[in-house]
C-alpha positions as CSV (number, residue, x, y, z in Angstrom):
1,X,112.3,-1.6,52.3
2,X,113.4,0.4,49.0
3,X,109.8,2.0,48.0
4,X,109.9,5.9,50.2
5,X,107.2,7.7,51.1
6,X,107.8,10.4,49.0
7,X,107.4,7.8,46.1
8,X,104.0,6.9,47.6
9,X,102.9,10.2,47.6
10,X,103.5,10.8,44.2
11,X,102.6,7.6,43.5
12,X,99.2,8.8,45.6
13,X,99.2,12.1,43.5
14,X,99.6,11.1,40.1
15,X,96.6,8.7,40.5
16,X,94.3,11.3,41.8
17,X,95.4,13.3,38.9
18,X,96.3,11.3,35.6
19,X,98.9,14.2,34.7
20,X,102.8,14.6,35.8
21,X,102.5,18.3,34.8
22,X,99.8,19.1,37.5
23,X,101.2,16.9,40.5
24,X,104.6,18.8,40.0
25,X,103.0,21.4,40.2
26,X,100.8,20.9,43.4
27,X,104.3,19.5,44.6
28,X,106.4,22.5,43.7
29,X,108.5,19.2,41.7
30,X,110.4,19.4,38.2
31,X,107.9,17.1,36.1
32,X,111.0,15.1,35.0
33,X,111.7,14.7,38.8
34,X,108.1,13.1,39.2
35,X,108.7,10.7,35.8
36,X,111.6,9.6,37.6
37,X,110.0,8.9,40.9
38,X,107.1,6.8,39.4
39,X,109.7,4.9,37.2
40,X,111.8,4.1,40.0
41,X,109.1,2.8,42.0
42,X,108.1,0.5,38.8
43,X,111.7,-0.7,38.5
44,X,111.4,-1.2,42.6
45,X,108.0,-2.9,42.0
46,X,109.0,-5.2,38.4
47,X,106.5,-4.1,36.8
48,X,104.5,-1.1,35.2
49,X,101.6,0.3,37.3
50,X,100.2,3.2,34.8
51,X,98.8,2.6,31.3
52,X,99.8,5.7,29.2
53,X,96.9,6.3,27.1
54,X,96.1,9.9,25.7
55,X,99.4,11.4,27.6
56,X,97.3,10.3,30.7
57,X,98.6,8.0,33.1
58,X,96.0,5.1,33.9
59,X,96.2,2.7,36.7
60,X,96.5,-0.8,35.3
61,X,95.3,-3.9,37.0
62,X,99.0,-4.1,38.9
63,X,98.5,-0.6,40.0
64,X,94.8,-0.5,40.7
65,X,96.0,-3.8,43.5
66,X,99.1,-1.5,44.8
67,X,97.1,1.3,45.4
68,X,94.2,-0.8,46.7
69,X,97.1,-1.7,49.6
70,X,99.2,1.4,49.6
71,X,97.0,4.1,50.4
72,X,95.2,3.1,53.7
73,X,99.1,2.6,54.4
74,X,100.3,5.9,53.7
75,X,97.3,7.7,54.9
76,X,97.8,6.0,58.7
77,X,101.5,7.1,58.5
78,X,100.3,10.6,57.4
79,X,97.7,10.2,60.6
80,X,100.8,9.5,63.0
81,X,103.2,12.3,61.6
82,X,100.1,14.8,62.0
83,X,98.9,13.6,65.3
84,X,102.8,13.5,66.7
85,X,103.5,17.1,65.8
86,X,100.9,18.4,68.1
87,X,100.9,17.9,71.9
88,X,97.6,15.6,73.5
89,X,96.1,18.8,73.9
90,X,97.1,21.3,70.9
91,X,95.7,20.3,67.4
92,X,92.6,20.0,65.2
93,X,90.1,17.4,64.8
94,X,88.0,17.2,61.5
95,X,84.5,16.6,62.4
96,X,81.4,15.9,60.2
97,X,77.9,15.0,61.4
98,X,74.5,14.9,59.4
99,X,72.0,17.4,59.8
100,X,69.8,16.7,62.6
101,X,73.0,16.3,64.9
102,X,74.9,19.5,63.2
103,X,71.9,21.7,64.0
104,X,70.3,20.2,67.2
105,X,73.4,18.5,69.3
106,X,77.0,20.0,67.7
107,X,76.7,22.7,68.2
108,X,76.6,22.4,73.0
109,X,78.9,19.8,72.3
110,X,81.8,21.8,70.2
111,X,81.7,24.8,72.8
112,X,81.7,22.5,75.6
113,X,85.1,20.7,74.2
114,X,86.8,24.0,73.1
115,X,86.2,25.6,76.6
116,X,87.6,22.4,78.1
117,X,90.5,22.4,75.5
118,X,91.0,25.7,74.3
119,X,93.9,25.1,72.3
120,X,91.9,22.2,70.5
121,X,90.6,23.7,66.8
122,X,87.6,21.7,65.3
123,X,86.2,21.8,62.1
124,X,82.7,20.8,61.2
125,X,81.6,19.5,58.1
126,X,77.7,18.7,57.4
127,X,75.9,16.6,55.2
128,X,73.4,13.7,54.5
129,X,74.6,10.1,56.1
130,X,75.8,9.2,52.8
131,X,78.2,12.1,52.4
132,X,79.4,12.0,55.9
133,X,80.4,8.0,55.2
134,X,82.3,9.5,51.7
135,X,83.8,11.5,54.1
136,X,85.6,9.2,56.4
137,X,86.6,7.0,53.3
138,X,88.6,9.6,51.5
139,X,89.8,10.5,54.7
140,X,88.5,14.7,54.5
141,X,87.1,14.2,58.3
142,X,88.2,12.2,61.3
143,X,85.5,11.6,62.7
144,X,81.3,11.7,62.2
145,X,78.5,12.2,63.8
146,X,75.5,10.2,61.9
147,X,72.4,8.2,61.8
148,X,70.7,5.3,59.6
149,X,72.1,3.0,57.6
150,X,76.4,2.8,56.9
151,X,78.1,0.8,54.8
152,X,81.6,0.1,54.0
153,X,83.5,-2.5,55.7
154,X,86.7,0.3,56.4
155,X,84.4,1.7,58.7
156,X,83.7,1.0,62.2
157,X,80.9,2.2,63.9
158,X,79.7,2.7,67.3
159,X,76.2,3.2,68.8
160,X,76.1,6.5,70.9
161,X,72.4,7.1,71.0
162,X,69.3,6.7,70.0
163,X,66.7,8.9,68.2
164,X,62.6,8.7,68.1
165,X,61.1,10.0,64.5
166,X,57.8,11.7,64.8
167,X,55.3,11.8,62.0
168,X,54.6,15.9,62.1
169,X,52.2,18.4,60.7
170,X,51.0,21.9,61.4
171,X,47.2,21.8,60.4
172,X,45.6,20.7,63.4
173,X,42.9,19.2,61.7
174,X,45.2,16.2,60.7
175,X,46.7,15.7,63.5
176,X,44.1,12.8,65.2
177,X,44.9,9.0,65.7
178,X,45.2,7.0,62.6
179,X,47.2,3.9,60.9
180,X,50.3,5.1,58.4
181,X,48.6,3.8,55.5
182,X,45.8,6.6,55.8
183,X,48.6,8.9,55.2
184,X,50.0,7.7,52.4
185,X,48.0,9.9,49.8
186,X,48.5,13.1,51.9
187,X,51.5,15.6,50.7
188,X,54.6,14.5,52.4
189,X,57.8,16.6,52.0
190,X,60.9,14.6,53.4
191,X,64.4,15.0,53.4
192,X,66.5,14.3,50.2
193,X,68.2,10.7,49.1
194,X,70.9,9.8,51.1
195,X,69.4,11.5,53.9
196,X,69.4,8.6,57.0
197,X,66.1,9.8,58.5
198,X,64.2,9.5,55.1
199,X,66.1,6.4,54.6
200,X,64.4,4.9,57.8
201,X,61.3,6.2,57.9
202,X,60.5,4.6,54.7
203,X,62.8,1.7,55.3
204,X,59.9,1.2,58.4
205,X,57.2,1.9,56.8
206,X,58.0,-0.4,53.5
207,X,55.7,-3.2,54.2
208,X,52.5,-0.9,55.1
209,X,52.5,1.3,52.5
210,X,52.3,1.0,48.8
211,X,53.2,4.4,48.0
212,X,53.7,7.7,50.0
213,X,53.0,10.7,48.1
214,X,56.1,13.1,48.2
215,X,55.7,16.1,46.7
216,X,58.8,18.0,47.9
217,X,62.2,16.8,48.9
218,X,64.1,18.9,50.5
219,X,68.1,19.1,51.9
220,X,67.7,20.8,55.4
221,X,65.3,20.2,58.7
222,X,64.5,23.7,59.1
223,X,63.7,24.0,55.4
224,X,61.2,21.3,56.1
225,X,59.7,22.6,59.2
226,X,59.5,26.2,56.9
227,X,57.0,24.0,54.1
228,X,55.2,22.4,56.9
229,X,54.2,25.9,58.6
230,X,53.3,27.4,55.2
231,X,51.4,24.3,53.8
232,X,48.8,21.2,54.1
233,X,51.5,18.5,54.3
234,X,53.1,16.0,56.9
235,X,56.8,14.9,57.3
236,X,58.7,12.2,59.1
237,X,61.4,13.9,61.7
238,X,63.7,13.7,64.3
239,X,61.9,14.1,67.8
240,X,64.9,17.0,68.9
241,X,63.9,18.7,65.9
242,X,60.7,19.8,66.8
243,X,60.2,19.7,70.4
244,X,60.1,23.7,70.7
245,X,57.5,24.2,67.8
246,X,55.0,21.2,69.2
247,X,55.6,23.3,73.0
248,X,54.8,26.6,71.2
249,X,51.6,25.0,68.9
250,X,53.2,25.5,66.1
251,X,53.5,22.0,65.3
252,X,51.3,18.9,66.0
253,X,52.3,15.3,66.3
254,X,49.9,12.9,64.4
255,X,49.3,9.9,66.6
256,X,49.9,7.1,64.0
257,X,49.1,3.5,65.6
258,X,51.6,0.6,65.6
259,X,54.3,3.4,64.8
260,X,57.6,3.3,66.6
261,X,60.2,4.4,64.8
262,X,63.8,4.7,66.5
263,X,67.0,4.8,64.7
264,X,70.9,4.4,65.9
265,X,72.7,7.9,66.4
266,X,76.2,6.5,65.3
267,X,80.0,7.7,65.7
268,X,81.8,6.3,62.9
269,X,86.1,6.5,61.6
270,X,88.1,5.0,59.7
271,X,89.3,1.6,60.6
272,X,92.6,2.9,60.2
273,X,92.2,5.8,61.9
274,X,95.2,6.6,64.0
275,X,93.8,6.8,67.8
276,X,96.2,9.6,69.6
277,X,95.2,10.6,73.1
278,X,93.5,13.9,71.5
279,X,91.0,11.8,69.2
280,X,90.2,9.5,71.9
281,X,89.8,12.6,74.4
282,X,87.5,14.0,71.8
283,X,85.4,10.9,70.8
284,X,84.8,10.2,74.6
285,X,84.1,13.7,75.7
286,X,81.3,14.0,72.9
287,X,79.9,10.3,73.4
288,X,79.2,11.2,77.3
289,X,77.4,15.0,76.1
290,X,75.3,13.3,73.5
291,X,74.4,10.8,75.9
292,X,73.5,13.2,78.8
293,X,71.6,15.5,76.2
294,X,69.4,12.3,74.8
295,X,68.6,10.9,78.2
296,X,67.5,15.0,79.6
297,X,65.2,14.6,76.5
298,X,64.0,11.1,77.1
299,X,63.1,12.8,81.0
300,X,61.2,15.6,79.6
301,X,58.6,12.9,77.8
């Protein structure tokens, strides 16, 4: 094999940037030293894989199809060193989980890992579904925590859970036994796009309503549970988000007929995700908390 990793990383870098001057740069490289390692790997390859077009370096269709096979290559080899310089219990994982599990279910399962493992670092990254899935493509996380829909055939996905969406509100006065379409007019305030309970609430309630009336769209649980408290207006929302406020009064479940709304808590990587002994550890450990916290919730019922 004549093509180094060193030439795939620059390779790597020079695409993600377009300019020699800034990846020798990042790389503490002569610019003349990176020229010569991308023209090297051309002569290696027989053929050009940048377009030079306004002193920018553009993948052409030969290097769009290298790069389309080099990088999940290089980024599992950069996986293995990583993984291999740190013993089975010494090292970081890169977590990242959507909102409802970052605020209502991280949080017990993180201290429970790190005071098994103290020598284990974590980082945790939050966002929407979408964002989390974004996440484990570009490779910025190892591992996330989410629920709804996923796409992307690089990533695999595994059930871990599942999670019951309530139809909420805090005037009493709504909250009586009804069908969803009697709702749809009211004020809703839901989470933003991209969000996976929003996406399947409506994805359920498609075919019985023509049109809910969202007035407010908003990025965070607690932001929403803030509106309802302080306005006439319903939402759609994770169960283990508002169990304390509907035990204090604060909040009331509207008993919607035919209404049974469930979704997948998922644990979803990369499908070239390098499995050492601490990632498995990890991904084990948390699927046996999440499952013990669901099923003390599904008790409490």
């Amino acid at each position: 094999m004549k093509i180094t990793l060193r030439q795939m990383q620059i390779f790597l870098n020079v695409v993600a940037s377009g300019h020699l001057t800034n990846v020798a740069k990042d790389m503490k490289l002569s610019q003349s030293a990176v020229s010569m390692s991308i023209k090297e790997l051309e002569n290696i390859l027989g053929r050009p894989v940048f377009d030079r077009i306004n002193k920018k370096l553009i993948l052409n269709e030969v290097g769009r199809a290298f790069h389309k096979e080099i990088s999940p290559i290089y980024k599992k080899l950069a996986d293995i060193e990583y993984e291999f310089k740190n013993s089975e219990n010494k090292g970081m994982i890169r977590v990242g989980a959507s909102t409802t599990i970052v605020d209502y279910l991280m949080p017990s399962i993180i201290c429970s890992y790190m005071s098994s493992y103290p020598d284990v670092k974590i980082t945790l990254k939050e966002g929407n579904t979408k964002e989390i899935a974004e996440m484990i493509q570009d490779g910025s996380i190892d591992v996330g925590f989410v629920e709804g829909f996923v796409s992307g055939s690089d990533i695999i996905r595994e059930k871990i859970g599942v999670d019951e969406l309530l139809v909420i509100t805090a005037d009493k006065n709504l909250a009586k036994t009804c069908y969803i379409d009697e709702l749809e007019d009211k004020r809703w305030v839901l989470r933003e796009e991209g969000s996976g309970t929003r996406e399947v609430f409506l994805d359920y309630i498609k075919e019985k309503v023509d049109s809910l009336n969202i007035f407010f769209e908003l990025g965070h649980t607690e932001s929403i549970k803030s509106i309802l408290m302080n306005r006439e207006c319903l939402t759609c929302i994770s169960k283990i988000a508002v169990e304390k406020e509907m035990k204090e009064g604060k909040l009331y479940q509207i008993n919607v007929k035919n209404f049974s709304c469930k979704r997948d808590f998922l644990m979803i990587y990369h499908k070239d995700k390098y499995h050492s002994t601490l990632f498995e550890k990890f991904i084990f450990f948390s699927k046996k908390l999440i499952l013990q916290m669901l099923s003390a919730e599904q008790k409490t019922k």
